[in-house]
Backbone as numpy.savetxt, mean C-alpha at the origin, in Angstrom:
# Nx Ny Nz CAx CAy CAz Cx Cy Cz
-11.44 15.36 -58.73 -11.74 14.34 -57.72 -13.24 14.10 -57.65
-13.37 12.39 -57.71 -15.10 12.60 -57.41 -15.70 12.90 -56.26
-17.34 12.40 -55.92 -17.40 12.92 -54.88 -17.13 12.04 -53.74
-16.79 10.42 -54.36 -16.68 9.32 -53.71 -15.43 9.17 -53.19
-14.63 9.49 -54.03 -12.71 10.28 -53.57 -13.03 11.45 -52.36
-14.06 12.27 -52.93 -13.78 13.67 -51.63 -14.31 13.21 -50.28
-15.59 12.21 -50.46 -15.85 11.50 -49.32 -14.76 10.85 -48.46
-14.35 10.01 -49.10 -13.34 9.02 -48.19 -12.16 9.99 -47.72
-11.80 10.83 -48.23 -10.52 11.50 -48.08 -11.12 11.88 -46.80
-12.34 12.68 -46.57 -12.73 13.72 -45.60 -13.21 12.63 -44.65
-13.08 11.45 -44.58 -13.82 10.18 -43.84 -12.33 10.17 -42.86
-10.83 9.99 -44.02 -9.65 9.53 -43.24 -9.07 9.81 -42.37
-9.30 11.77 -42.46 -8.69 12.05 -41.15 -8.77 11.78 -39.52
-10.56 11.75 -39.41 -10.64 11.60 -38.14 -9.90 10.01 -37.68
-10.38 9.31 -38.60 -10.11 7.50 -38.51 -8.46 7.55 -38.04
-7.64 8.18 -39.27 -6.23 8.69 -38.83 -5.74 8.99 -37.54
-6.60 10.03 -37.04 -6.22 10.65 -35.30 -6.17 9.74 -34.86
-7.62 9.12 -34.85 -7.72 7.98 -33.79 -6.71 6.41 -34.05
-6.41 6.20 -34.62 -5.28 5.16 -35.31 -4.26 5.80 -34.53
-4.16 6.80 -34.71 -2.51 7.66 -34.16 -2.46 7.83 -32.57
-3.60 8.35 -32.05 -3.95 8.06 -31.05 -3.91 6.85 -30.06
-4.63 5.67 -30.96 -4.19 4.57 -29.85 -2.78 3.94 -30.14
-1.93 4.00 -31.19 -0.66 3.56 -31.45 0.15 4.36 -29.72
0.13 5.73 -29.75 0.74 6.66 -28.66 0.37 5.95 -27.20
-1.02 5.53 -27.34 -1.85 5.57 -26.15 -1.18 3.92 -25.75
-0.95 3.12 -26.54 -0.40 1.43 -26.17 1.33 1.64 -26.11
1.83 2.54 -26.95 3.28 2.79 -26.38 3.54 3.35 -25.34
2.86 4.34 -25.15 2.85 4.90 -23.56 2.76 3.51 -22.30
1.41 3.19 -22.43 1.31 2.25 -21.57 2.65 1.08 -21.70
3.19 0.85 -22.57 3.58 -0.68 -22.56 5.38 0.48 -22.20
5.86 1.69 -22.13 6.64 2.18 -21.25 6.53 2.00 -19.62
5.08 2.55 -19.67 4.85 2.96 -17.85 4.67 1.30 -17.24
4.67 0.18 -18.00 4.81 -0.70 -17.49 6.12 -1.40 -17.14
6.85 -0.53 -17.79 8.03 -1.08 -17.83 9.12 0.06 -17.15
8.06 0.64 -16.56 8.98 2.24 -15.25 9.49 3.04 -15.72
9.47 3.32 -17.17 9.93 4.33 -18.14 8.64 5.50 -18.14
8.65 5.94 -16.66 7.52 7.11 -16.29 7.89 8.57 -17.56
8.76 9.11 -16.69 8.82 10.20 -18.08 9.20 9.96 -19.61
9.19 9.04 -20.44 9.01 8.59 -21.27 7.39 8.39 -21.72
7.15 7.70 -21.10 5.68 7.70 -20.94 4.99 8.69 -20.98
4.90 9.39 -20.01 4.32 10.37 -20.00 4.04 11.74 -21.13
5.20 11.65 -21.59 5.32 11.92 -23.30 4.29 11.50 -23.77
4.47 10.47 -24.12 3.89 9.94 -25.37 2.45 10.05 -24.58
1.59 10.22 -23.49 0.32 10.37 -22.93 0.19 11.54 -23.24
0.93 12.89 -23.47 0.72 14.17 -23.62 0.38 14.57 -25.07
1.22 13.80 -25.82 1.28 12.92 -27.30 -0.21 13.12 -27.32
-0.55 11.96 -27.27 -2.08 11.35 -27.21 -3.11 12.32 -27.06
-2.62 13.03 -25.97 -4.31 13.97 -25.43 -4.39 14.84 -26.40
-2.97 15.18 -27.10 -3.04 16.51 -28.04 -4.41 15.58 -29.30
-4.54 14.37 -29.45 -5.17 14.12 -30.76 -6.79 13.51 -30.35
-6.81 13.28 -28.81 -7.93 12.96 -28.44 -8.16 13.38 -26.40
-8.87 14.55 -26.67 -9.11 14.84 -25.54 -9.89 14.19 -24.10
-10.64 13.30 -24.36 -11.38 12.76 -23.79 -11.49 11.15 -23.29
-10.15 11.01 -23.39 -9.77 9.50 -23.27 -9.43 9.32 -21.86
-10.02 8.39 -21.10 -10.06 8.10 -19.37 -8.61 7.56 -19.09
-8.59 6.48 -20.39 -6.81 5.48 -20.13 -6.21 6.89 -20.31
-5.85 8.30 -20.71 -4.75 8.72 -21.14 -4.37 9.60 -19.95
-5.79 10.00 -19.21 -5.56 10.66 -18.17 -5.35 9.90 -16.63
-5.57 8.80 -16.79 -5.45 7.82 -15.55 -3.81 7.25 -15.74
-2.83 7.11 -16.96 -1.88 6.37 -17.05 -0.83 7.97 -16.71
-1.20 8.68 -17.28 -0.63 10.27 -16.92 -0.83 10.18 -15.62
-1.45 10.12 -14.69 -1.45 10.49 -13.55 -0.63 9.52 -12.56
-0.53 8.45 -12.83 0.32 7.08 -12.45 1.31 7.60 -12.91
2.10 8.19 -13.82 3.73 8.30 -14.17 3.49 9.26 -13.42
3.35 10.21 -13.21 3.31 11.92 -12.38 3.05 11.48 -11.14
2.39 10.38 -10.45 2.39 10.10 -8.80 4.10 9.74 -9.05
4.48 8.79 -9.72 6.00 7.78 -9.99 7.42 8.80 -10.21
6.61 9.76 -10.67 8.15 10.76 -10.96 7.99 11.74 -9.59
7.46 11.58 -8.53 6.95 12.33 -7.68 6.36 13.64 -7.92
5.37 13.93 -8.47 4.67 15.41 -9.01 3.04 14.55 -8.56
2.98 14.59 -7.43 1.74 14.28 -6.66 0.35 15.14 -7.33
0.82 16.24 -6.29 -0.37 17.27 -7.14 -0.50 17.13 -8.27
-0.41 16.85 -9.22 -0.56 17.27 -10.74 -0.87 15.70 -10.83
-0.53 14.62 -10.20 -0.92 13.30 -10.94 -2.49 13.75 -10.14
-2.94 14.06 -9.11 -4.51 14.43 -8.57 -5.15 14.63 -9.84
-4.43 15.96 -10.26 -4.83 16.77 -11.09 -5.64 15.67 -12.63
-4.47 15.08 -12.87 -5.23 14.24 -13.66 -6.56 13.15 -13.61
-5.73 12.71 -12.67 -6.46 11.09 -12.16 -7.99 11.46 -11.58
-7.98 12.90 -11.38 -9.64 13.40 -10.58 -10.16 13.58 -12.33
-9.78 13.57 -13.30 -10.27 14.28 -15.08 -10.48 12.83 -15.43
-9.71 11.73 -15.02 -10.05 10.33 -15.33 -11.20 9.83 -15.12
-11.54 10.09 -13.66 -12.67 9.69 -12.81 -13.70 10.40 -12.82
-13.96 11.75 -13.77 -15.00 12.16 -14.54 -15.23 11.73 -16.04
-14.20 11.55 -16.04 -14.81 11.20 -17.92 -15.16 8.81 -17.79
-14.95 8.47 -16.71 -15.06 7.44 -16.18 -15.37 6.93 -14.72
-16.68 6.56 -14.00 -16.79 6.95 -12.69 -16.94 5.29 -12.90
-16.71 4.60 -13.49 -16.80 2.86 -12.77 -15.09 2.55 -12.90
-13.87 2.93 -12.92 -12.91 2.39 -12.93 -12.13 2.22 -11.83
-11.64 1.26 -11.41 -11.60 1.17 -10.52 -9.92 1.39 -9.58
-8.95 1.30 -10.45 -7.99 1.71 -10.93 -7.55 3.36 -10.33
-8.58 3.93 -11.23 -8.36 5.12 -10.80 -8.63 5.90 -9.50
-9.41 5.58 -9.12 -10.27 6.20 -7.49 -9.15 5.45 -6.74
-8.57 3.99 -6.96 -7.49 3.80 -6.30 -6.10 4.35 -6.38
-5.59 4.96 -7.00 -4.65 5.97 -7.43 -4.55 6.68 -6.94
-5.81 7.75 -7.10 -6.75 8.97 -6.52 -6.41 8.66 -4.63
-6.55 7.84 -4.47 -6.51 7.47 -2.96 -5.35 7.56 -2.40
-4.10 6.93 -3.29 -3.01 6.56 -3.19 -2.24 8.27 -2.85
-2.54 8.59 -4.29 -2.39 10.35 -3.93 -2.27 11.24 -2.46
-4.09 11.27 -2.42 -4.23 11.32 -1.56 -3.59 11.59 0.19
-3.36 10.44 0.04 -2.53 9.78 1.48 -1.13 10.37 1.26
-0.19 10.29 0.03 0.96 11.11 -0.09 1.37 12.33 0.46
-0.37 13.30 0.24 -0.63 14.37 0.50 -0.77 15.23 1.70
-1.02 13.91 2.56 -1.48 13.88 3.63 -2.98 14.83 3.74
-4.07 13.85 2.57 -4.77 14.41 2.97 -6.05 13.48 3.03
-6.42 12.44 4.30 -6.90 11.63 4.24 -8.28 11.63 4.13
-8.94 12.77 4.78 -10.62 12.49 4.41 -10.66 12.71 2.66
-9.93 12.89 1.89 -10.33 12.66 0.56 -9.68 11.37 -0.01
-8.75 11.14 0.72 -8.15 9.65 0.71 -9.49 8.52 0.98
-10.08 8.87 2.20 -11.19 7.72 2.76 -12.07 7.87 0.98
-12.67 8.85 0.36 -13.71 8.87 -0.43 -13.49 8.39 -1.33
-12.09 8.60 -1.74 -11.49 7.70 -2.74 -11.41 6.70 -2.67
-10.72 5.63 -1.83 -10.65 4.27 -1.62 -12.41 3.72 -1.31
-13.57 4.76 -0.49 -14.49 4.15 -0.56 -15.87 3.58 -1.98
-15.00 4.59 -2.88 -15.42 4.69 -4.11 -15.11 3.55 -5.30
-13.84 3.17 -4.31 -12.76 2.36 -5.28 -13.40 0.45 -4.35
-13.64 0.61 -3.30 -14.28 -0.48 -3.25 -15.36 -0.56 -3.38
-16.41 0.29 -3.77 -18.27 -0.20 -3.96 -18.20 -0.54 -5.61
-16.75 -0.16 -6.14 -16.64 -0.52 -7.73 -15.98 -1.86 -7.75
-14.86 -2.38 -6.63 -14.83 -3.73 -6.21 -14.67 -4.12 -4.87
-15.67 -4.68 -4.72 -15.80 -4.92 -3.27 -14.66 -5.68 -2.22
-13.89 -6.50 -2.95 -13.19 -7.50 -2.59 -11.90 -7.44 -2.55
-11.55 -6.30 -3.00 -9.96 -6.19 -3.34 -9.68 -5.71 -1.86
-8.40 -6.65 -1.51 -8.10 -6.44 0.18 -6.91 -4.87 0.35
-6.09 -4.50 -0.99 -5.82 -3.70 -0.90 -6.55 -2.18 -0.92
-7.38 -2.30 -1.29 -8.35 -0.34 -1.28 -8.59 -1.22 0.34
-9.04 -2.19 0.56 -10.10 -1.86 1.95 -8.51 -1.63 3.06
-7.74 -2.14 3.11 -6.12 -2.12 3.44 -5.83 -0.39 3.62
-6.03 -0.29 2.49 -5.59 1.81 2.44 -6.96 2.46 2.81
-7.69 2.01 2.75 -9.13 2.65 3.55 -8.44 2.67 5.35
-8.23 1.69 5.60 -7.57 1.64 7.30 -6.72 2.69 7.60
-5.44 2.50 6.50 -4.48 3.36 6.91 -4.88 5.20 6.67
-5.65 5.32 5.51 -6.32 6.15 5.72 -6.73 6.85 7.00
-7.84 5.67 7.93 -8.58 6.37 9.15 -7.10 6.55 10.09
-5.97 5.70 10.22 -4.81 5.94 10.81 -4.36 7.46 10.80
-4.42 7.29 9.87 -4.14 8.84 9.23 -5.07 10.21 10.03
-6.25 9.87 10.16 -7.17 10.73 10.73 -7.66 10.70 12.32
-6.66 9.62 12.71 -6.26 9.16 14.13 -7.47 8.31 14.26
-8.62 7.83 13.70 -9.79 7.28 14.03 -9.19 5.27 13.90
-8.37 5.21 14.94 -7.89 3.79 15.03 -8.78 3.38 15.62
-9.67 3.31 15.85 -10.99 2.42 16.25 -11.59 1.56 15.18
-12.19 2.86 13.85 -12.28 2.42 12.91 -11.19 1.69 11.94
-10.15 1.95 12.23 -9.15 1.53 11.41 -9.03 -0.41 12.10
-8.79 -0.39 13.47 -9.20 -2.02 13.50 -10.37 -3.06 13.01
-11.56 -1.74 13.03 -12.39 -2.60 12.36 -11.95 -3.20 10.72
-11.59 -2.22 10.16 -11.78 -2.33 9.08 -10.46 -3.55 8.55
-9.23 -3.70 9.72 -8.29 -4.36 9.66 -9.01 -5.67 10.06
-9.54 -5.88 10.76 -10.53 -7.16 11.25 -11.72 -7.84 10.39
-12.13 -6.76 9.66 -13.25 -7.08 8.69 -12.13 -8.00 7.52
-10.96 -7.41 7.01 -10.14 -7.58 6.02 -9.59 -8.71 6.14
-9.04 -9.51 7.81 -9.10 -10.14 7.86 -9.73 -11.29 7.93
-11.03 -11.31 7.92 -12.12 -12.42 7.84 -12.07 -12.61 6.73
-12.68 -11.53 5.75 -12.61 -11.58 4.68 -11.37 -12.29 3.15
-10.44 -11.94 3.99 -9.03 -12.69 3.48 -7.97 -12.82 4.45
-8.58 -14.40 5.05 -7.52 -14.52 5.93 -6.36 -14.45 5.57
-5.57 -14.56 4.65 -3.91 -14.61 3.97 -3.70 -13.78 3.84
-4.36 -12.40 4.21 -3.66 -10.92 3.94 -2.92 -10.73 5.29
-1.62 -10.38 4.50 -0.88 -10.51 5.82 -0.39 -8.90 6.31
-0.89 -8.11 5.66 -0.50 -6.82 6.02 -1.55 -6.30 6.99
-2.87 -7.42 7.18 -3.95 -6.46 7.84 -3.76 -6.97 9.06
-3.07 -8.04 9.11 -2.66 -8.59 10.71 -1.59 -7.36 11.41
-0.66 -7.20 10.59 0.82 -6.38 10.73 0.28 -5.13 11.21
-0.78 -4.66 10.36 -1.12 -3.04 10.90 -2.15 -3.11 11.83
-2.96 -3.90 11.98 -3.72 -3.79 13.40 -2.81 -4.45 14.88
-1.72 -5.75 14.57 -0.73 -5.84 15.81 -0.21 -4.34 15.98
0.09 -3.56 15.18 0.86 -2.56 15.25 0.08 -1.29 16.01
-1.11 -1.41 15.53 -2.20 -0.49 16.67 -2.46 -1.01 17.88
-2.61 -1.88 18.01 -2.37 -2.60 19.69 -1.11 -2.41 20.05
0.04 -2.60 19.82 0.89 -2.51 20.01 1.48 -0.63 20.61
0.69 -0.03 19.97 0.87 1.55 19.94 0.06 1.61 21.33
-1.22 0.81 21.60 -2.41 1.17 22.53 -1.95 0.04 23.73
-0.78 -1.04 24.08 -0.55 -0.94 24.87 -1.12 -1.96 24.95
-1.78 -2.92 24.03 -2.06 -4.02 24.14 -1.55 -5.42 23.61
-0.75 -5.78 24.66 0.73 -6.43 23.65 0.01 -7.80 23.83
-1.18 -8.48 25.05 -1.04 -9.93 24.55 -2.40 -10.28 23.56
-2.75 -8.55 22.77 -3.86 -8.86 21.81 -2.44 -9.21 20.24
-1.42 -7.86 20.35 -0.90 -8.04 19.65 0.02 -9.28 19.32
0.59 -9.93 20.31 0.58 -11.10 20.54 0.58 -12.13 19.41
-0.96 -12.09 19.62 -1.66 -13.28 19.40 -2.02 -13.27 17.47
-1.37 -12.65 17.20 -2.10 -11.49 15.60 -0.16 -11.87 15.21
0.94 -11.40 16.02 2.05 -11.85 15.13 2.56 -13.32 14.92
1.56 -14.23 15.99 1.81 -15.44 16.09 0.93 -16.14 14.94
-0.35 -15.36 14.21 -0.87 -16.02 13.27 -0.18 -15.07 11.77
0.37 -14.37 12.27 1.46 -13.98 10.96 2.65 -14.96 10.76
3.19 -15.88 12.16 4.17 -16.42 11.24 3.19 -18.14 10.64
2.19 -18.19 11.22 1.32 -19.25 10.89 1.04 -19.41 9.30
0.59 -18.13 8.87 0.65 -17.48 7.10 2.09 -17.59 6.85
2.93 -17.08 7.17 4.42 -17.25 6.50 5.32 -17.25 7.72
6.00 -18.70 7.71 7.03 -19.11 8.91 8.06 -18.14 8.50
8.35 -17.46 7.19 9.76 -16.87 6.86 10.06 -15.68 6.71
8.60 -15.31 7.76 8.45 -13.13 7.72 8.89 -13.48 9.15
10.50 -13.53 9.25 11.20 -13.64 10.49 11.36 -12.37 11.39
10.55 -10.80 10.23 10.90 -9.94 11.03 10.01 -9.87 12.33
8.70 -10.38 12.38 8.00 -10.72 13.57 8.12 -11.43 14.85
9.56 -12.01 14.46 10.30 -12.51 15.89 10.60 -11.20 17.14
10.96 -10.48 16.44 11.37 -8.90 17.24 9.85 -8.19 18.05
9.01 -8.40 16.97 7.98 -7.67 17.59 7.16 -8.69 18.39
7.44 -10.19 18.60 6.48 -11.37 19.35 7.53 -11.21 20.63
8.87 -11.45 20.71 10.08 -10.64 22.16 9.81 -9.49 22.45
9.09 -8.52 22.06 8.67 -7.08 22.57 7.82 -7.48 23.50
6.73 -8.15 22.74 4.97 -8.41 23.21 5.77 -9.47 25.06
6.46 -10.30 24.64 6.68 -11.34 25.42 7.66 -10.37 26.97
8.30 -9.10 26.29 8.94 -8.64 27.28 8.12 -7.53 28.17
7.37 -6.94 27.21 5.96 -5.91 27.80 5.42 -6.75 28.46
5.08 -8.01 28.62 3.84 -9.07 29.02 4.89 -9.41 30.49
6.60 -9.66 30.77 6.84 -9.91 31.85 7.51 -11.25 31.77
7.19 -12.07 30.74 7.45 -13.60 30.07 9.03 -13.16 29.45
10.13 -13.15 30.59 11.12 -12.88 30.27 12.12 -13.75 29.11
11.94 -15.04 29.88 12.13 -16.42 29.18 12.03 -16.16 27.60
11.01 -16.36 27.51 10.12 -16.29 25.83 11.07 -15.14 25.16
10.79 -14.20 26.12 11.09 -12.48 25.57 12.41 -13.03 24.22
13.42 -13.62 25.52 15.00 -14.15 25.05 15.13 -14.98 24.07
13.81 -15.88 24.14 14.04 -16.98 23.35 13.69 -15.93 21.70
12.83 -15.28 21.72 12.54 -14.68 20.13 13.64 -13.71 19.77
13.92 -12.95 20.79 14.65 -11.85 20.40 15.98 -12.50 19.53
16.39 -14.11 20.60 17.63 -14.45 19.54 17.39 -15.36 18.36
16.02 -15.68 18.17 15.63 -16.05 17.02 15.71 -14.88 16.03
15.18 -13.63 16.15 15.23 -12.13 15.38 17.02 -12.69 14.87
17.42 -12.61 15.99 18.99 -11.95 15.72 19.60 -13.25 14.75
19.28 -14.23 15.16 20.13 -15.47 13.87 19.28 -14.90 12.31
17.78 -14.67 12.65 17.65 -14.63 10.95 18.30 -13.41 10.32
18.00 -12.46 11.41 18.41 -11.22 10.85 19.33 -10.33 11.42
20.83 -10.69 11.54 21.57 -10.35 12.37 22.73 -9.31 11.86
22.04 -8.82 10.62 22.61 -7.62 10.14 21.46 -6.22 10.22
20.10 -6.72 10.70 18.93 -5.47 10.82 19.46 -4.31 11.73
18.87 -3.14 11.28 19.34 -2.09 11.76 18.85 -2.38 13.48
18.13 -2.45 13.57 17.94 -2.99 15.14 18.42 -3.99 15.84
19.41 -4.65 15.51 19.98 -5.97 15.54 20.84 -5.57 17.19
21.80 -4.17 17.16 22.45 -3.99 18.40 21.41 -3.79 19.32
20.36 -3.32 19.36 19.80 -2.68 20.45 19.37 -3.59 21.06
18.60 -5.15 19.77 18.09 -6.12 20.73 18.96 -7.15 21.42
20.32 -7.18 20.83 21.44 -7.76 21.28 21.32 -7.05 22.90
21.49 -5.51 22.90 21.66 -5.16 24.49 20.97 -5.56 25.30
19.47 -5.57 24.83 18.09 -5.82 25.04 18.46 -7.39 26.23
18.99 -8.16 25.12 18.78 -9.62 25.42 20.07 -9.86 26.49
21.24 -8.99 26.22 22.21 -9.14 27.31 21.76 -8.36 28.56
21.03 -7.55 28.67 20.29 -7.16 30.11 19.25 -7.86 30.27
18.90 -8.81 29.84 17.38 -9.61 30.11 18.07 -10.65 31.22
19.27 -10.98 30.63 20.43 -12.64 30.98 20.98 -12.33 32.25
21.10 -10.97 32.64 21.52 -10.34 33.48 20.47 -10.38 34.56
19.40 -9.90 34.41 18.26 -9.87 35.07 17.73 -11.12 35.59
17.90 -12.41 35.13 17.55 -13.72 35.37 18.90 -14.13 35.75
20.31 -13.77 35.85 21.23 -13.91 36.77 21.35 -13.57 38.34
20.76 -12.18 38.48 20.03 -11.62 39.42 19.36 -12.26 40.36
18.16 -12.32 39.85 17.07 -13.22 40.41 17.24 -14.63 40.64
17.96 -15.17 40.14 18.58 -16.81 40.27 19.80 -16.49 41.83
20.32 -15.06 41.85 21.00 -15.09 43.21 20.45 -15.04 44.29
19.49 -13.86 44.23 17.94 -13.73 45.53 17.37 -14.77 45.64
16.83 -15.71 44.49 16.35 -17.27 45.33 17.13 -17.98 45.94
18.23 -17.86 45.88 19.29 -18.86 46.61 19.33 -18.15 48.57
19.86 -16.70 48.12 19.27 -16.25 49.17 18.13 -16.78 50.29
């Protein structure tokens, strides 16, 4: 053999790994996209055996292992991602996602805060940044950050849902109110907010109203697991304004 043969030969292998490597590394992925987690995950274990230091192999591993539920161990990875890669953004959101599974939110907050100074704008990390502080009971901060989210993207309709829902917890039904009435403004056909605008309307004393939503709830959604209670709900409301329609006559 010459030395131009012994060259190239000793050139092929590494070129080889890595050829073999990303073939594993795009089948994997184009599984875990398609929810074939432990399948996937194979072929990612595949991969690391021929290249140790790859960010996609340990960030897509850690996404099938959050998906097959093995939390800890998807950490395990997705924190090896976010060292061998600290601008992705992907991953610190994962990492976050984890996290919160874990119930363990001050590393949840660092994660998601990491995951938005890499994008500022994405309404979901700043979304799980909230539920996060929920998590750590700091609902003060958690409205802000539901209020900021909403300026920021008025059409996010989950940041309305979880800050009505903290008023709603704190007893402030005609703030919450006013937050499920611009949820059905964004979508007339998230009918489940009829139930919680007849709560606000029955906490508030606005019996009338209360009746009028509660049986709007019940035509759209009159198989919901809560469907009897507000049925009782609304037949003691009818009762109550039967009542009172006898004492004025009185």
């Amino acid at each position: 053999m010459s030395s131009q043969e012994s060259k190239t030969c000793y050139m092929s292998t590494p070129v080889l790994r890595k050829q073999q490597q990303k073939q594993l590394q795009q089948k994997a992925d184009e599984l875990r996209f398609n929810a074939s987690f432990k399948e996937a995950a194979k072929k990612y274990l595949n991969s690391m055996l021929l290249e140790r230091n790859n960010a996609e192999t340990y960030l897509g591993l850690g996404i099938c292992y959050k998906n097959l539920g093995k939390t800890q161990k998807a950490v395990e990875y997705l924190e090896k991602a976010a060292i061998l890669d600290s601008q992705k953004f992907e991953t610190f959101y994962e990492l976050g996602l984890c996290q919160l599974k874990l119930e363990k939110p001050c590393c949840a907050i660092k994660c998601f805060i990491q995951a938005i100074q890499i994008e500022p704008d994405n309404p979901e990390a700043i979304y799980q940044l909230g539920l996060a502080h929920e998590q750590c009971d700091e609902a003060d901060m958690a409205l802000m950050i539901y209020q900021k989210l909403i300026e920021n993207s008025p059409n996010y309709l989950n940041a309305y849902l979880r800050k009505s829902s903290l008023f709603m917890k704190m007893e402030l039904y005609k703030q919450a109110l006013s937050l499920y009435m611009n949820v059905l403004k964004i979508n007339p056909n998230y009918t489940k907010a009829y139930s919680e605008i007849g709560l606000c309307f029955d906490k508030l004393g606005k019996l009338t109203e209360a009746k009028r939503y509660y049986r709007k709830y019940l035509s759209a959604q009159p198989n919901a697991e809560n469907a009897t209670k507000i049925l009782q709900r609304v037949d003691k409301l009818r009762k109550i304004k039967k009542n009172d329609n006898r004492l004025a006559l009185v």
